[in-house]
C-alpha positions, 0 to 999 in steps of 0.5 A: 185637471179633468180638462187638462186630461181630455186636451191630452186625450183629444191631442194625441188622438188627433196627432195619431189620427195625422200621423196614420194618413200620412204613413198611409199616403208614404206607405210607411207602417203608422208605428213610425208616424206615431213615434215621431207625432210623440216625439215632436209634441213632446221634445220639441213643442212640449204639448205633451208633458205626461210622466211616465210614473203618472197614473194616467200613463200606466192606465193607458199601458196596462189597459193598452197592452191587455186588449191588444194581447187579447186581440192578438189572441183572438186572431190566431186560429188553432186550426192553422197551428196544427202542422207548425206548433212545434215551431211556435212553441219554440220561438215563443218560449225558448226563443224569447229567452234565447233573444233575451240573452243575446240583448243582455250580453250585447247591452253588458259589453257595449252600455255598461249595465250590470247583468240585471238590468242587462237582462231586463232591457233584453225581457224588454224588447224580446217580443216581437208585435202582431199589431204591426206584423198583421198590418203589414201581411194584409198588403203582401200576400205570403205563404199561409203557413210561413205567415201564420206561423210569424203572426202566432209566434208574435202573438204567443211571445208578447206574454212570455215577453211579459212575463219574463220582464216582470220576473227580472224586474223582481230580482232587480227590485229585490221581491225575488231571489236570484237562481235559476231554480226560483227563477224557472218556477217563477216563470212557470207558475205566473204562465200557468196561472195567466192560462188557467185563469184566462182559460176561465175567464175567457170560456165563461164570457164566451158561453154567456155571449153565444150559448144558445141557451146561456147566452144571456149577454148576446145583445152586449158581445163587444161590451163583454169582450172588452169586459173579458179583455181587462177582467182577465187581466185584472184577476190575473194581476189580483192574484199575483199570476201573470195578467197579460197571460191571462187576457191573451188566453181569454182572446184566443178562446173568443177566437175559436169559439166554434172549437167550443160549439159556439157561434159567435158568427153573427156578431164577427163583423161588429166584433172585428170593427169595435176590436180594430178600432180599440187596438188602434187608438190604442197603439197610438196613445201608447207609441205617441207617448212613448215618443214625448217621453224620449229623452233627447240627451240620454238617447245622445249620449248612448247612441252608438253603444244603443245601435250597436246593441241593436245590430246584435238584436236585428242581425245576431239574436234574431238568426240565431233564435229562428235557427235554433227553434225552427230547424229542430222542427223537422215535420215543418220542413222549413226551407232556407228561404222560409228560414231568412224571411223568418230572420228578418220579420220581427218588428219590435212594437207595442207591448215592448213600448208599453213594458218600457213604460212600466218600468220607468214608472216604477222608477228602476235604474237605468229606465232612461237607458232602457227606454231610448233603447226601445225606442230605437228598436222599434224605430229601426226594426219598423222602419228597416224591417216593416217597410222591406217585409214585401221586398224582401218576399218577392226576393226570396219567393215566398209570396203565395201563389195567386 
């Protein structure tokens, strides 16, 4: 058994590793090669055979999605929001629901799911994906605001995604009644809670690596931030608040340490290479997995229905979020143009791929559906937004200045 998982290990990483090289020579987002490395290692060759209620799978999407939300936190500077907050407070919060809604109404009409399940695939695939947008700003240059404005909504909504998610799975496994009363104190109480205990979690890890006097762990920086990743997350889940809040909230104060009168200067390029490699391996067990987990005939089944619910994701809710939650921040002064990149750039990515994952181990009605479904969105959004994202820049002159 233990050889069995380590061939499994190795194969994916080896597939991951062929799948990133050629993306790179085709200058296609890896997400993509990932996808389509799972989907023939596992539909077609059946190398991978991994269910996804199996321990080892919801090991590799929980720890997964824990230290890229804490990494996803820890590049975001607070000193870049000040002039933009409003707007990604906006699309973080209200714009996920918002997004959420549209996909529901959309998956209703069109896949003939009940409401809870609706909404719940709506939670699902509501977040966009700093893992995938970051990657794809490091090849274009776009205007500073307008490009930390996208990463840091992509960062915060990840773990409102999260949350959202796991308070619908509660009413459509019968944990939670359904009103919006119960709903919205649920919701407030399980953010809340993820802050409070990631800002804990996330300050003392921090003082016990770059105190000058309490730093007692500073010859073990990376060790401790993977340390702090998971144990936010892990004490968030223990007591019943929301873990992927918490281990985001931990990054993003391991990001803006000097806030705190830290130094962590000294250790930033070993933090920065230990980081990028972990969320990289990472994205490609989870996405690999993913794609050997497709089920060819449900995905053949819905797919019109599926691609319809996906227009209305790409080009109905998407718009209409960006509309709803940027124009009423009139300090930001976002121009037409801002607001159509905005519309467009939202790949769907790693911690929609990991929720989906989670709810087809619990063994939920229609995860099958959910799951092609996401597939699908990250799929399409990454290959016909990711790869159009410099095009589209240049079109609508929203390239910074050189």
């Amino acid at each position: 058994m233990v050889q069995h998982w380590l061939f499994l290990f190795i194969l994916v990483c080896a597939l991951g590793m062929t799948a990133g090289r050629l993306a790179s020579r085709l200058k296609l987002p890896d997400v993509a090669l990932f996808l389509c490395a799972g989907l023939a290692a596992g539909g077609l060759f059946h190398w991978i055979d991994l269910p996804g209620g199996s321990t080892a799978n919801q090991l590799i999407l929980t720890a997964g999605s824990a230290l890229i939300l804490f990494d996803g936190g820890r590049n975001i500077r607070l000193g870049g929001l000040r002039a933009v907050w409003p707007t990604v407070a906006l699309l973080s919060v209200p714009g996920v629901l918002v997004t959420c809604a549209a996909v529901a109404l959309a998956a209703h009409w069109w896949l003939g799911l009940d409401y809870p399940y609706a909404f719940l695939l709506g939670a699902v695939i509501a977040s966009t994906d700093p893992a995938t947008l970051i990657p794809v700003f490091k090849q274009v240059r776009i205007r500073t605001r307008l490009r930390e404005t996208v990463e840091s909504e992509s960062a915060f909504n990840d773990a409102t995604g999260s949350i959202v998610t796991f308070s619908v799975l509660a009413v459509v496994t019968g944990t939670s009644e359904v009103s919006f009363s119960s709903g919205a104190l649920d919701f407030a109480a399980s953010a809340l809670g993820g802050i409070g205990i990631g800002l804990a979690v996330g300050v003392a890890a921090a003082f016990l690596v770059a105190h000058a006097n309490l730093g007692v762990l500073r010859d073990y920086t990376t060790i401790a931030m993977l340390v702090t990743a998971l144990g936010a997350y892990l004490l968030g889940d223990y007591w019943h608040v929301s873990g992927f809040m918490a281990t985001f909230v931990a990054g993003l104060i391991w990001g803006n340490a000097p806030l705190l009168k830290l130094n962590m200067a000294g250790k930033r390029h070993e933090l920065e290479h230990v980081s990028d490699s972990v969320t990289l391996m990472m994205r490609m067990l989870i996405f690999v997995l993913l794609g050997s987990q497709v089920d060819f005939a449900v995905i053949g089944a819905h797919l019109w229905p599926s691609l319809a619910v996906i227009a209305v994701f790409m080009l109905v809710a998407r718009p209409l979020t960006v509309l709803l939650c940027a124009l009423p921040d009139r300090r930001a002064r976002w121009t037409w143009r801002e607001l159509a990149f905005m519309c467009w750039v939202r790949e769907t990515g790693v911690i929609p791929a990991a929720l989906s994952g989670m709810v087809a181990g619990l063994g939920v009605a229609h995860a099958d559906v959910i799951a092609s479904v996401t597939f699908l969105a990250v799929l399409l959004t990454i290959l016909l937004q990711a790869s159009t994202t410099a095009w589209l820049a240049r079109k609508l002159g929203v390239e910074e200045e050189r």
